[in-house]
C-alpha positions in Angstrom: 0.0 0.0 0.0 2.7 2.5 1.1 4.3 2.1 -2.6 1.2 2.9 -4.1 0.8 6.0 -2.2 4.1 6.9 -2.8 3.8 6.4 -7.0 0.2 8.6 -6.5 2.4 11.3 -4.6 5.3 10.8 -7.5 2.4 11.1 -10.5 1.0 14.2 -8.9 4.1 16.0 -8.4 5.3 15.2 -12.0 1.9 16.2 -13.5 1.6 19.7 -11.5 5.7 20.6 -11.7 5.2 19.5 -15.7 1.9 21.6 -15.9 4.0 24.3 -14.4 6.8 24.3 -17.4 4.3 24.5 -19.7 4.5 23.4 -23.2 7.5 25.3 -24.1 9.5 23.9 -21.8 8.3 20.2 -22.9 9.6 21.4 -27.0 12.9 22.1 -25.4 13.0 18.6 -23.9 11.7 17.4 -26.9 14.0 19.0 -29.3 17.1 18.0 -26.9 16.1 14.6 -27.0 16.0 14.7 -30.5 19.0 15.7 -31.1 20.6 12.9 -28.7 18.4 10.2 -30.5 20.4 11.5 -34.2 23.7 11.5 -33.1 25.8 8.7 -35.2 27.3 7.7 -32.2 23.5 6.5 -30.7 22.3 5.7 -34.3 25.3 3.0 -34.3 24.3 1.5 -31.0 20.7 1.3 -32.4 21.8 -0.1 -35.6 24.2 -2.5 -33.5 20.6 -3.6 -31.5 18.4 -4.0 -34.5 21.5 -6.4 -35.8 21.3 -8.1 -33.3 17.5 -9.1 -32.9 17.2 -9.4 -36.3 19.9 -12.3 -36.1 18.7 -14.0 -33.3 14.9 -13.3 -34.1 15.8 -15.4 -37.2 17.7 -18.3 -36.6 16.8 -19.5 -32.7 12.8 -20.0 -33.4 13.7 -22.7 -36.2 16.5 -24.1 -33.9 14.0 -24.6 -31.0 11.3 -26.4 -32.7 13.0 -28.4 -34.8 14.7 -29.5 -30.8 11.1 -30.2 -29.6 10.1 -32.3 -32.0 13.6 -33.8 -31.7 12.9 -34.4 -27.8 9.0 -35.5 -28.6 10.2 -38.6 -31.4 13.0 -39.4 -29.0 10.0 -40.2 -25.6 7.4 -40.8 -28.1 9.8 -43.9 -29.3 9.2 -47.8 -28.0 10.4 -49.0 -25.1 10.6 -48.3 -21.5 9.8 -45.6 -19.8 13.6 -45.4 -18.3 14.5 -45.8 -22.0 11.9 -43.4 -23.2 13.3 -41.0 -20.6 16.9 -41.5 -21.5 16.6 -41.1 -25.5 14.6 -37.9 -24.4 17.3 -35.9 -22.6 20.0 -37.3 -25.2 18.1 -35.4 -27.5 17.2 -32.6 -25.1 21.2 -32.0 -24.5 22.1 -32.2 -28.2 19.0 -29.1 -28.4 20.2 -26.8 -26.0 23.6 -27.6 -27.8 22.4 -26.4 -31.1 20.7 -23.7 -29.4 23.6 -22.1 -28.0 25.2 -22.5 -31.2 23.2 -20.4 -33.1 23.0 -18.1 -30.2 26.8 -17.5 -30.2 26.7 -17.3 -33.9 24.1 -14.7 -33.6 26.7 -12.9 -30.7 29.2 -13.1 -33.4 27.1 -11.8 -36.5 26.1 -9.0 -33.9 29.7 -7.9 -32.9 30.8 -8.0 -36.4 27.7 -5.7 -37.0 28.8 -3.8 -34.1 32.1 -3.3 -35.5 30.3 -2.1 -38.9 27.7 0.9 -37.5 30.8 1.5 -35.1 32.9 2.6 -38.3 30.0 4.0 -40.0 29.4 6.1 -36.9 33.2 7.5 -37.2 32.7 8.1 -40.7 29.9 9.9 -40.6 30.8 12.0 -37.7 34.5 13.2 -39.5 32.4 13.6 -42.1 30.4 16.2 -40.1 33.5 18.0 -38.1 35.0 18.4 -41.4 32.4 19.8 -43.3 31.3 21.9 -40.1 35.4 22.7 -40.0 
């Protein structure tokens, strides 16, 4: 209850303060932030993100299911259930092996995208100091 209260308080005193700066004050903010968001330097690290996602978001789904249906044959098989059991973690352990596979390749394919905005960032920043210069 007392966090509650205390995130009412902290809502009311951010409303009334920002009703207090007024809209001109929230452009400035605005505009500030908006310049932050365009630097190259922050574009890379987006860039370096959206690499990154984009690589994993792609390859692990794929990895995963075809895993589970590796695990399901292997439990779904004839036999005991010990045997049943056994076959199954075999073939969850060779899973999570393939798993983190294609998770460090997608750790590698992000660092050498990394490497890529990082240069891109440089460029385009000397670009800007020189032409500013």
């Amino acid at each position: 209850m007392r966090g509650k209260a205390a995130l009412v308080v902290g809502l009311v005193a951010g409303y009334v303060l920002g009703a207090r700066a007024g809209r001109e004050r929230y452009e400035q903010i605005k505009a500030q932030a908006e310049k932050v968001w365009e630097q190259p330097v922050v574009q890379g690290q987006v860039e370096k993100v959206k690499a990154f996602g984009v690589s994993a978001l792609k390859s692990v789904p794929g990895v995963v299911w075809k895993g589970a249906k590796s695990v399901t044959g292997a439990a779904t098989q004839s036999g005991t259930a010990q045997e049943r059991a056994e076959r199954a973690a075999k073939a969850a352990k060779r899973s999570a092996s393939e798993v983190a596979d294609v998770v460090e390749d997608s750790v590698d394919d992000a660092k050498q995208a990394e490497k890529t905005a990082t240069t891109r960032a440089r460029s385009a920043k000397s670009g800007s100091t020189s032409s500013g210069s």
